[in-house]
C-alpha positions as a LaTeX table, in Angstrom:
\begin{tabular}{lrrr}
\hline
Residue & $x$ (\AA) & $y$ (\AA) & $z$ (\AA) \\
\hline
Unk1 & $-10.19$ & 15.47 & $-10.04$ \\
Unk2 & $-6.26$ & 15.22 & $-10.92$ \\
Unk3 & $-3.78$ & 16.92 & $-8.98$ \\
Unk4 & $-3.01$ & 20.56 & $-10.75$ \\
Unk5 & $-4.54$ & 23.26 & $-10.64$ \\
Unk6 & $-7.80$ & 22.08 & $-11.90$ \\
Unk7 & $-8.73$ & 19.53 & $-9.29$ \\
Unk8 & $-12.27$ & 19.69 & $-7.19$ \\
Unk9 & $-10.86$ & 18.98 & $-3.80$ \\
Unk10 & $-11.75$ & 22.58 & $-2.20$ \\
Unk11 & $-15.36$ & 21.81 & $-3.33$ \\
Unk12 & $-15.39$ & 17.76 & $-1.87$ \\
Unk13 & $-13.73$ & 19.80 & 1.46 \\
Unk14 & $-16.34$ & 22.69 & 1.40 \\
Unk15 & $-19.49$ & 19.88 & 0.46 \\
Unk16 & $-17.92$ & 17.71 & 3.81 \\
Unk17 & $-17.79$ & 20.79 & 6.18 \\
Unk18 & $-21.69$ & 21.94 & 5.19 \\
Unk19 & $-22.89$ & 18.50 & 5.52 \\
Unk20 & $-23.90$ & 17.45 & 1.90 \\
Unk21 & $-21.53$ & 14.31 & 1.78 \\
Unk22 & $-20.46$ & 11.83 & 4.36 \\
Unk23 & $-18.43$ & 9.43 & 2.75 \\
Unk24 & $-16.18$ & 9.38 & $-0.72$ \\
Unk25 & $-16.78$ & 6.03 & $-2.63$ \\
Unk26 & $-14.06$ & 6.24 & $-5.31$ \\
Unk27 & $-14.40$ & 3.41 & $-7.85$ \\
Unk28 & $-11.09$ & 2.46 & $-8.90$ \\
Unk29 & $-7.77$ & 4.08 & $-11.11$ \\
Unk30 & $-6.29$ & 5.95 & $-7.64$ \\
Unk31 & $-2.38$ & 5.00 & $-8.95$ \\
Unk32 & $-1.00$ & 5.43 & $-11.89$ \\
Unk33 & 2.72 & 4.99 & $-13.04$ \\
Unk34 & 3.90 & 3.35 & $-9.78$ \\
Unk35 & 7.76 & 3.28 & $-9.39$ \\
Unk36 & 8.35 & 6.16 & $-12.44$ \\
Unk37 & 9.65 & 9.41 & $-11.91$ \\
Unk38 & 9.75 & 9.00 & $-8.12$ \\
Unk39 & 5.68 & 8.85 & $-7.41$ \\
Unk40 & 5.62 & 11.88 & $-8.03$ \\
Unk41 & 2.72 & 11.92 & $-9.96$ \\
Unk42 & 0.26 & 9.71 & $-7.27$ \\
Unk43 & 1.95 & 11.71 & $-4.27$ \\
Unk44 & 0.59 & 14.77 & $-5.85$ \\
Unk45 & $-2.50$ & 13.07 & $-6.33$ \\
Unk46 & $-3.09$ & 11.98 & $-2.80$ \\
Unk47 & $-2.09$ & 15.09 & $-1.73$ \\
Unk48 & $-4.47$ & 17.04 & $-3.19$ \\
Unk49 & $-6.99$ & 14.37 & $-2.11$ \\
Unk50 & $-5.72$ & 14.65 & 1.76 \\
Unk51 & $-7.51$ & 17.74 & 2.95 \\
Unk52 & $-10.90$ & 16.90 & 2.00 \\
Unk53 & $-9.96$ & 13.09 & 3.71 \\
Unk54 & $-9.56$ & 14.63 & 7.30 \\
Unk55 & $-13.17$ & 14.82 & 7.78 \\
Unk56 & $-14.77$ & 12.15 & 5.60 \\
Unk57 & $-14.30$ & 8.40 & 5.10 \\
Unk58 & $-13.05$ & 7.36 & 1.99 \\
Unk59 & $-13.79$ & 3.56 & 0.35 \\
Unk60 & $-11.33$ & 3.05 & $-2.66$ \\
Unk61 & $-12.32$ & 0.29 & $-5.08$ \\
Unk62 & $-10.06$ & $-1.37$ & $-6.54$ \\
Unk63 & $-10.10$ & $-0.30$ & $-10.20$ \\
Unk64 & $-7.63$ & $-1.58$ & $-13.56$ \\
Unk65 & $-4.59$ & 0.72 & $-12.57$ \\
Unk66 & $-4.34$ & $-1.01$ & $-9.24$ \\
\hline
\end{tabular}
């Protein structure tokens, strides 16, 4: 996933808006290195996570970097 470049979030967002998925169960590790370099790192993350969130539910489980 990650937040660059790379990430898969226009495919999650185009999978939600045909009807393939319903719901995003993501197991665990959605934070990582809390409180350094002003978030910037998991603000980018849930950023690029946000658009495909607007039209599906998401259940985070609580993984080791929580």
């Amino acid at each position: 996933m990650g937040h660059s470049q790379y990430n898969c979030m226009q495919n999650v967002k185009d999978d939600a808006a045909n009807g393939l998925i319903d719901i995003i169960v993501h197991m665990g590790d959605h934070c990582y290195i809390l409180g350094m370099d002003n978030d910037r790192r998991g603000d980018a993350y849930m950023n690029a996570f946000q658009p495909a969130l607007t039209s599906l539910s998401w259940f985070p489980i609580i993984g080791n970097h929580e």
